[in-house]
Every structure is written in C-alpha cells, then in structure tokens.
C-alpha positions in Angstrom: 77.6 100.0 79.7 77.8 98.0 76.4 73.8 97.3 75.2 73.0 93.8 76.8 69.4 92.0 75.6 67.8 90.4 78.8 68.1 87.1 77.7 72.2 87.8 77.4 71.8 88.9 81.4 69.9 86.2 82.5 72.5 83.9 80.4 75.5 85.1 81.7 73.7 85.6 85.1 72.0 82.4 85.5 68.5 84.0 85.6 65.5 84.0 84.3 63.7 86.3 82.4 60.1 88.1 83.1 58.2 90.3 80.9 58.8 91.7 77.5 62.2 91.3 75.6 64.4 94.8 75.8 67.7 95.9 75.8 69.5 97.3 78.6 71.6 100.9 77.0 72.4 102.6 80.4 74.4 102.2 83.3 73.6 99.4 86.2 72.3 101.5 89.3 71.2 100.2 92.8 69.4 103.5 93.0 66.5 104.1 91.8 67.2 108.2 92.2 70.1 107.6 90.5 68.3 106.0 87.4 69.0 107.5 84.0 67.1 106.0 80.2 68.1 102.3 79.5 69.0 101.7 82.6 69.4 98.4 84.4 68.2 99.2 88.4 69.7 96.2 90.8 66.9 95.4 93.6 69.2 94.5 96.1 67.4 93.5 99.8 69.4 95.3 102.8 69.0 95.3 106.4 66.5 98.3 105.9 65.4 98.5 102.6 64.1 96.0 99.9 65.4 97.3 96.6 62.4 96.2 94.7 59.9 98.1 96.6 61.4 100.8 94.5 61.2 99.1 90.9 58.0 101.3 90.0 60.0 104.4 90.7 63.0 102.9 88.6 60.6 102.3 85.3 59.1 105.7 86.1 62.3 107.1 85.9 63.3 105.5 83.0 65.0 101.9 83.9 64.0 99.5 81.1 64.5 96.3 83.4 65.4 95.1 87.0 68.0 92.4 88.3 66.4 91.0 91.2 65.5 88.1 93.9 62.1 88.1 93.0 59.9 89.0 89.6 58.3 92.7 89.8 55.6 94.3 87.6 57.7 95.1 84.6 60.7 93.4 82.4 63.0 91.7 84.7 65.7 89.1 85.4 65.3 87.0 88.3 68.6 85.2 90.2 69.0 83.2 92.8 71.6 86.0 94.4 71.9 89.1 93.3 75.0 90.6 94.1 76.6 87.4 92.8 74.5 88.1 89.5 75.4 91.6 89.4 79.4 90.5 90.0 79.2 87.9 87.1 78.0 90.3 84.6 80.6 92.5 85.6 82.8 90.2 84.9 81.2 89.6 81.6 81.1 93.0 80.7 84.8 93.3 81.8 86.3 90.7 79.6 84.5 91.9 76.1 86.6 95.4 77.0 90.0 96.0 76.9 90.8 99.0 78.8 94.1 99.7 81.1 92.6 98.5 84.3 94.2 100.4 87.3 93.2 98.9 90.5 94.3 101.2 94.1 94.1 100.6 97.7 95.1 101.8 101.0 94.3 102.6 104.7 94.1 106.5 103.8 93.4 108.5 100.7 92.2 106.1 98.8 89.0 108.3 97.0 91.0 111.3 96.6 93.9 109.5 94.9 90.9 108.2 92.8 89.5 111.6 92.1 92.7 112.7 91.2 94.1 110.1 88.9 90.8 110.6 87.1 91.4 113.8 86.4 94.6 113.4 84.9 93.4 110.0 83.1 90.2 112.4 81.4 93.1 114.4 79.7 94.8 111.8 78.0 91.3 109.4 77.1 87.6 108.4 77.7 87.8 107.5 81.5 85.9 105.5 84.1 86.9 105.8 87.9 84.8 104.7 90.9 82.3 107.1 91.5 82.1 108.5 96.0 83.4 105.5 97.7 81.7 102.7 95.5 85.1 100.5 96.2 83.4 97.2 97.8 81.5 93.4 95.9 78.6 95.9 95.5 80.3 99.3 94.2 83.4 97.8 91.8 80.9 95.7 89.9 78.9 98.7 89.1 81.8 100.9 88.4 83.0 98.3 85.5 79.2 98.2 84.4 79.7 101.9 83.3 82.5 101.0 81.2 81.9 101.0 77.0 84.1 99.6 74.2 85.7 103.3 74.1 86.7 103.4 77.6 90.6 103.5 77.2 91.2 103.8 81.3 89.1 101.9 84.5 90.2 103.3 87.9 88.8 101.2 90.3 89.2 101.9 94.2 89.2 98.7 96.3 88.8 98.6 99.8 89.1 95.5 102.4 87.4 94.9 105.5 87.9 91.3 105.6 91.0 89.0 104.6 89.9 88.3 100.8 88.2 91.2 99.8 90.6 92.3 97.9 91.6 89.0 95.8 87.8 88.7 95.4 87.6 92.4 93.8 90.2 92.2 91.8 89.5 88.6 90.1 86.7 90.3 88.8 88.5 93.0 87.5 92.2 91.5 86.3 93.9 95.0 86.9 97.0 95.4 85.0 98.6 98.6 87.5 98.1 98.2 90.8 98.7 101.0 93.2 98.9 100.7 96.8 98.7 103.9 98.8 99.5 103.0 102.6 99.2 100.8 105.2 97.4 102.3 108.5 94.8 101.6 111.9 91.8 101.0 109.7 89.4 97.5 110.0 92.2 96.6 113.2 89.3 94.3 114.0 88.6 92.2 111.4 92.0 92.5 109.6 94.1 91.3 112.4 96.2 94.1 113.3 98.6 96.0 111.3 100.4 93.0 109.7 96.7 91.5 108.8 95.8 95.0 107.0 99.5 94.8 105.4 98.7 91.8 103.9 95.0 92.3 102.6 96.4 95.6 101.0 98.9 92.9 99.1 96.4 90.9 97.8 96.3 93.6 95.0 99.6 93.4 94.1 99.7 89.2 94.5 97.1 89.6 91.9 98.6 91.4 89.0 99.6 89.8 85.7 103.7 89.2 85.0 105.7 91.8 84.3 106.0 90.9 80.4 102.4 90.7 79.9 102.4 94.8 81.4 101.3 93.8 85.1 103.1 96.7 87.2 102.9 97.3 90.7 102.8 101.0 92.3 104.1 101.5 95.4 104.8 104.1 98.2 108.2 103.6 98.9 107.7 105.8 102.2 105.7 103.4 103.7 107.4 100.1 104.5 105.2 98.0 104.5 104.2 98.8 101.1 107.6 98.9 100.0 107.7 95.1 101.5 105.2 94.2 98.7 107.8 94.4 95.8 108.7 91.0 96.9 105.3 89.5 96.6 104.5 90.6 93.0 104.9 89.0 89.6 104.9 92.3 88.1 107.3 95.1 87.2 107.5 97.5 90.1 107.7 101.5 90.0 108.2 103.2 93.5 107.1 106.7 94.1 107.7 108.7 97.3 110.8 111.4 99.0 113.1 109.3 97.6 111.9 107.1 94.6 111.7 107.8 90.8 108.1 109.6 91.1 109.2 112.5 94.0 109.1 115.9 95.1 111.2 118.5 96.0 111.3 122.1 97.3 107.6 121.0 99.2 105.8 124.9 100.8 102.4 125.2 102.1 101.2 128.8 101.9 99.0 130.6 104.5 95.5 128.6 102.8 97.1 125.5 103.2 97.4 124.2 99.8 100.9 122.6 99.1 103.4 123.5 96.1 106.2 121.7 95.0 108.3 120.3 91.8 106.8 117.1 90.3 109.9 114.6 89.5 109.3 111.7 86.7 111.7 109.9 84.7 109.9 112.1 81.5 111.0 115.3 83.0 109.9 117.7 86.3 107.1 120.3 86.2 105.8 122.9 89.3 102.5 121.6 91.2 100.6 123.9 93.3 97.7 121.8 94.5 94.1 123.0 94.7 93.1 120.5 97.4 93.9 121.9 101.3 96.8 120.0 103.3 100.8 118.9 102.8 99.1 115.1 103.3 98.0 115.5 99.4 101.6 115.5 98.2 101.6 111.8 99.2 98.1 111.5 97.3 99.5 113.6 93.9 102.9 111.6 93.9 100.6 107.9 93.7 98.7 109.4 91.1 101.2 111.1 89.4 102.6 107.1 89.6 100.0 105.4 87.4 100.0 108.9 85.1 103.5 108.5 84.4 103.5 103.9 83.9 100.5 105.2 81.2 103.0 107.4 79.7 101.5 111.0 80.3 104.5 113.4 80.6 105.2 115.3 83.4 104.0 118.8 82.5 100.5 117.0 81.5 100.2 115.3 84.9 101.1 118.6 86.8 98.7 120.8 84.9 96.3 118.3 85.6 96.5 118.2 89.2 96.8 122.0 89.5 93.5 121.9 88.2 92.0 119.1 90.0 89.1 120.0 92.4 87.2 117.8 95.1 84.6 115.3 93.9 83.8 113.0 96.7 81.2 114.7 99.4 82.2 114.8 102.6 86.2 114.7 102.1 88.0 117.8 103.5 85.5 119.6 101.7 86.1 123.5 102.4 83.0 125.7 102.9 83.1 129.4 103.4 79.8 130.7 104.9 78.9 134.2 104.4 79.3 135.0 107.7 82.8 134.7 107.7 83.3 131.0 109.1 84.5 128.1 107.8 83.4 124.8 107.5 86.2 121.9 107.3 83.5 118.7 106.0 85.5 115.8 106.4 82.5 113.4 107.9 82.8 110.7 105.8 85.4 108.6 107.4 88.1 108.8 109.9 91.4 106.5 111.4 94.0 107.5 113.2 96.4 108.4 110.3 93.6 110.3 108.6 92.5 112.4 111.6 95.8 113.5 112.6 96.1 114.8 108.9 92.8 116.6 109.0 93.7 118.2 112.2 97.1 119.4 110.8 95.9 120.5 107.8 93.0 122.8 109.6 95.7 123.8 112.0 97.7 125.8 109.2 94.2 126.8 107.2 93.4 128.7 110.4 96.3 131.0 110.9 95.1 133.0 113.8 91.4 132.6 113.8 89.3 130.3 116.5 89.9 126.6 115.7 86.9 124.4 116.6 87.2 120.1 116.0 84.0 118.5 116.6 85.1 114.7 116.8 83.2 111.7 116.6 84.6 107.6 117.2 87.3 106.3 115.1 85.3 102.8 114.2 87.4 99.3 113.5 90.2 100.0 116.3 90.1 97.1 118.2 91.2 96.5 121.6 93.4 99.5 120.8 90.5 101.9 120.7 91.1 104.1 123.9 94.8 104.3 122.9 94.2 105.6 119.4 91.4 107.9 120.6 93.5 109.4 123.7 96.8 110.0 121.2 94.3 111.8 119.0 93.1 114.0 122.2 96.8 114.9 123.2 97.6 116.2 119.6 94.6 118.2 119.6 96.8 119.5 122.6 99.8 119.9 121.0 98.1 121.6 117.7 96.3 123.9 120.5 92.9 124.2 119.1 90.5 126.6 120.7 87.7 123.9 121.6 87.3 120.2 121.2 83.4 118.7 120.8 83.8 115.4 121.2 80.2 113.8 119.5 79.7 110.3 121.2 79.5 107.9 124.6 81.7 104.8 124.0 85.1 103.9 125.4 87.1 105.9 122.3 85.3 109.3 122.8 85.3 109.3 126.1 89.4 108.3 126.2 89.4 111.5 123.7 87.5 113.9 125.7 90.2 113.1 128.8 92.9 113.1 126.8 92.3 117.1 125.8 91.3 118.1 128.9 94.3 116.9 130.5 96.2 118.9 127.3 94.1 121.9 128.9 91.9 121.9 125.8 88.0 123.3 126.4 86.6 120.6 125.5 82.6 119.8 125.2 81.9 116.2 125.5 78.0 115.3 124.5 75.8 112.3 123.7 74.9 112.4 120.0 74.7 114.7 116.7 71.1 116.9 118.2 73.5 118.0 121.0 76.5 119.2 119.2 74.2 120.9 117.0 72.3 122.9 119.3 75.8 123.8 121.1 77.2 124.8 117.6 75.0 127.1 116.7 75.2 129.3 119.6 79.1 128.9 119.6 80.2 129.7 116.3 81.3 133.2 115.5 82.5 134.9 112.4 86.3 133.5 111.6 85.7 130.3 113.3 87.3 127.7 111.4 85.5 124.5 112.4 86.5 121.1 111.5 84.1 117.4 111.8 85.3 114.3 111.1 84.8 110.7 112.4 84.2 107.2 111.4 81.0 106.9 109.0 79.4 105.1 111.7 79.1 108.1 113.6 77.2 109.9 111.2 78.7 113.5 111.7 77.8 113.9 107.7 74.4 114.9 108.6 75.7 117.3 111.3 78.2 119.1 109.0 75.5 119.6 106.0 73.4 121.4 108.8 76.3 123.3 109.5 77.2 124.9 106.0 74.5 127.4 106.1 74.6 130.1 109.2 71.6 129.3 112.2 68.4 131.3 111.4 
C-alpha cells in the first residue's frame, strides 16, 4: 500500500479522525490475525462478529490505525459506512498507480486461473493478484490496497452473486484486460438462470476501455456464451480455446492425472506438463496463458511458468498423501455442477485401481433446479463407478443425490451432518483409499477434510 497520513484517509473517505496523527505503511487487513507493522485493520460489523472488538489485538499486533463505524482506544478514522470507505480509498489508491489491471471472472476456475496467472505475471514483474477467494465489494478493494507505485501487474478475481456486482467491482478498478473464464449453474437463484449469469459475467467485458486506449477482452471461445461477449465490448478481443489463437494440441493425462500438452501463441509453441491434478486445468492454463501472451510474455516463459506452478488457494483440489497410504482429494471450498463433475473425473483417473470414496455435500445457489443438478451428479458418480458415495447433508439436493447413486447401484451412505461422516470415515478408510470432499461452502465440508488429512488415533 502507498503510505497514506490519516487525515488523507479520512479525506478521501469522508471520515473523521481520532487520536494521534500517523501514517498508515502496510497493507489494509479486515483481520486482525492477519495484521502485519503499519498496517491499516478495517473494523467491519458482520452478522457474528464486530470487527472493532478486535482493534486492541490489531495495535498489539502492530496496526498503527483502524477504519471503522465507531472511534476505538487508539488512532482511528471514523465513517459513516465502512465498506463504502474502504471501496473509496481503493479507488484512491487505484488511480495514483498505473499498473496493467487484469480483471477475471467465471462460473468455474476462477482462483486457480488467478493463482496461475500470478505465477506467470511474478516472472515477468512485481505482481499483485487476489489473495484465496477475496474476489467480492470487500476482498477487491483490499486486494488493490496491497498495490505500491512498483506494482507493474494487478490480477483481480471478481465474482457476482447479484446483477451488478460485477460493474460495481470493476468501476473501482478500470481493468484494462478482461478475462472471462466460463459460464455455468452457479448463483441460478439470484442471477436468473443461465442467460442472467451470462450476462453478469459480461458486465466485465461491457466495462473495458476502447480498443485504442489498450482495453482487450479475453475470452473462451469454447464456451458460447462467452464467445457471444465479443459483440458487447468496446475493446480488442483475443479468443483462446481448441480452436482459437491461444490452444493446445497433442492433450495426454498420465496415470497421476496431471495433463501435458503443446502450448500454441501467436509468439511461438512450447511443451506444458502441468503440476496441478485434472485435464479441466488445460482450460484454466490456456486463459492464463491468454492474459500472459496480450502482456507480451513469450510462449516458452509462459510454459515454464506453469510447469512450475503449484496450488495456493486452501481447499481447491488440494492433494494430500497420508502416511498411511491414502489419499486425500480437499476440494471443500466450493462446488456447482460443472465443478463437481470435474473433481469427480479428475479423482476418477488419480485413482487407477485403488478404492474411490466421494463424500459429497449440497451444491448451494441451484434454484428450482436443485434436485435435477444434484440427481445428474448421483448418476455420474454411477457412470465413473466409484466404490462408495457419503452424501453429507438433509435437504432436497442431497437427498435427490443419495437416490440417484443408489439407483446407479453405488454403496452409498447418506447422513445428517459433518460429526457423522466423520465418525463413519474414520473406521472406513483403509490404506490406498483415494477419497474425495467437495460441496458448496455453505456446507462446510472444509472442516471435515482438514480432520481428515492426518490418519484417526
């Protein structure tokens, strides 16, 4: 973050200050265990917490001030709101820099593409992306905030769960590339259906600046719906996909289920043998490979880069080999339709052989469609014949996925909550087991798969 006095806060913010005069050196955190020196902690009140109950801890640890609501027992600057105050000095911050803004969205694979562009990006130049999943009116502003006069590229994940989101995000951040990733059953409910989330996802692209002023528009040409966006864009447009200017060719996933294949750019083609488990991450490599290549890094730069590229985001396909021989597949985070058929695949060709276990929770945000998504998910689990289905959950979606396996003449285990899948687990895994959870954050199967990376004592 570039060093901000209080009184410039509180001016660009609106707000007033309390306490001694300071300077504010370090990033903007809205977590007071996240605090480093200098920095600025955001007391933001949520449904369960109120942010400046921990303001003591934040000075403790080394905050030298706090944006809040109300005044606290230290140097402060008080606003009316303070995730509007927190989005205007993000957008303060943002137009004293002069980065390449890349802004990215999608229904799947959003924070990988992220954590893989970045890794590219770091190659070529000082680098800020979104760090986990921060892509919402909370987690973009503080993203920017990290930004410094010498960051040369801002990779900013946006995500929509309402018509606007989007347009909100990225008038705070006037992204120059905009990359959209997909279009999928995510937010059904509050997007309006497929066409709705197709149209929130081209609020990005609506946004960018005119082709002669560098606004370009990245798009999977693979997905049509996204393709459909060239037409409403200002800016230049560069498609990647199987058939587009960024592609692959001569695509082979070996027996750990990491995918190789030849990286085609207009600069030239290099070999890519991914690090990151599943043929689904071509689609993620080629978008990144997209913005790598409008930014002008060659091909063999962008295909060393994500040959090296590793997992950064908890809880996304992330592989854990316990010492007594089985495997963990922790993909809790999040989960829709697209995504868990991908995750099922992928664990499908990991296993080769060995006992394949899915422990399934909801898929959130499906609408009236929910039993229909859930059941299709139970019939691939079916069709991918894995050993046993535990199917974490009561409501109309797990129970249409618990029926749907059994009638594919899976074994499946259908119980209440996390406790219960637990206590089965335990005394069900054996060595070689390959065991995959995923579901829809509000399901919470995070906490079950941490408990399940370390063997039962």
């Amino acid at each position: 973050m570039i060093p901000l006095t209080l009184a410039e806060i509180a001016q660009v913010t609106g707000g007033t200050v309390h306490g001694p005069a300071t300077t504010v050196t370090g990033p903007a955190v809205i977590d007071s265990r996240e605090v480093t020196p200098g920095s600025l902690f955001v007391a933001i009140v949520g449904e369960r917490s109120d942010g400046h109950d921990f303001a003591p801890g934040a000075y403790d640890a080394g905050a030298v001030a706090v944006l809040g609501s109300r005044p606290v027992d230290g140097p402060c600057v008080v606003v009316d709101d303070v995730v509007a105050a927190l989005t205007e000095l993000a957008a303060f911050v943002r137009d004293g820099l002069d980065p390449v803004v890349i802004g990215l969205t999608g229904s799947v694979g959003k924070t990988t593409t992220k954590d893989l562009l970045a890794q590219i990006l770091e190659n070529e130049g000082p680098t800020v992306a979104t760090d986990r999943s921060y892509n919402n009116e909370i987690g973009l502003p503080l993203t920017i905030l990290r930004a410094d006069r010498d960051t040369r590229f801002l990779v900013l994940e946006m995500g929509a769960g309402r018509p606007g989101d989007i347009t909100h995000l990225a008038r705070v951040a006037r992204p120059r590339l905009g990359l959209v990733l997909n279009v999928a059953p995510a937010h059904l409910r509050t997007l309006g259906g497929l066409a709705g989330i197709a149209k929130a996802k081209s609020e990005l692209v609506r946004a960018l600046p005119d082709l002669e002023v560098g606004g370009l528009a990245l798009l999977n040409a693979d997905d049509k719906a996204v393709a459909a966006m060239a037409d409403v864009t200002r800016a230049g447009v560069l498609f990647y996909g199987h058939d587009a200017d960024i592609r692959p060719s001569d695509v082979t996933l070996d027996a750990e289920g990491h995918v190789s294949f030849v990286l085609h750019t207009p600069s030239g083609e290099a070999p890519v043998r991914l690090r990151l488990p599943g043929e689904h991450q071509v689609a993620n490599a080629l978008a990144a490979a997209s913005v790598a290549t409008a930014v002008g890094v060659p091909a063999d730069r962008i295909a060393a880069a994500l040959g090296s590229a590793v997992p950064r985001s908890l809880h996304r396909f992330q592989v854990i080999d316990r010492p007594d021989g089985v495997t963990v597949i922790d993909d809790a985070y999040n989960a829709n339709p697209a995504s868990m058929r991908a995750a099922l695949h992928t664990m499908s060709a990991m296993a080769t052989g060995r006992r394949t276990i899915a422990v399934l929770g909801e898929m959130t945000g499906q609408a009236d469609e929910t039993a229909h998504h859930h059941a299709a998910i139970g019939k691939m689990v079916g069709d991918l014949n894995i050993a046993i289905l535990v199917v974490v959950g009561t409501g109309d979606g797990p129970t249409a996925l618990a029926a749907a396996a059994r009638r594919a003449n899976i074994f499946t285990h259908a119980l209440p909550d996390r406790a219960a899948a637990l206590d089965l687990l335990q005394g069900l895994l054996r060595p070689s087991d390959v065991v995959l959870i995923k579901a829809s954050s509000e399901a919470a199967l995070t906490t079950l798969a941490e408990s399940l990376r370390v063997p039962a004592k």
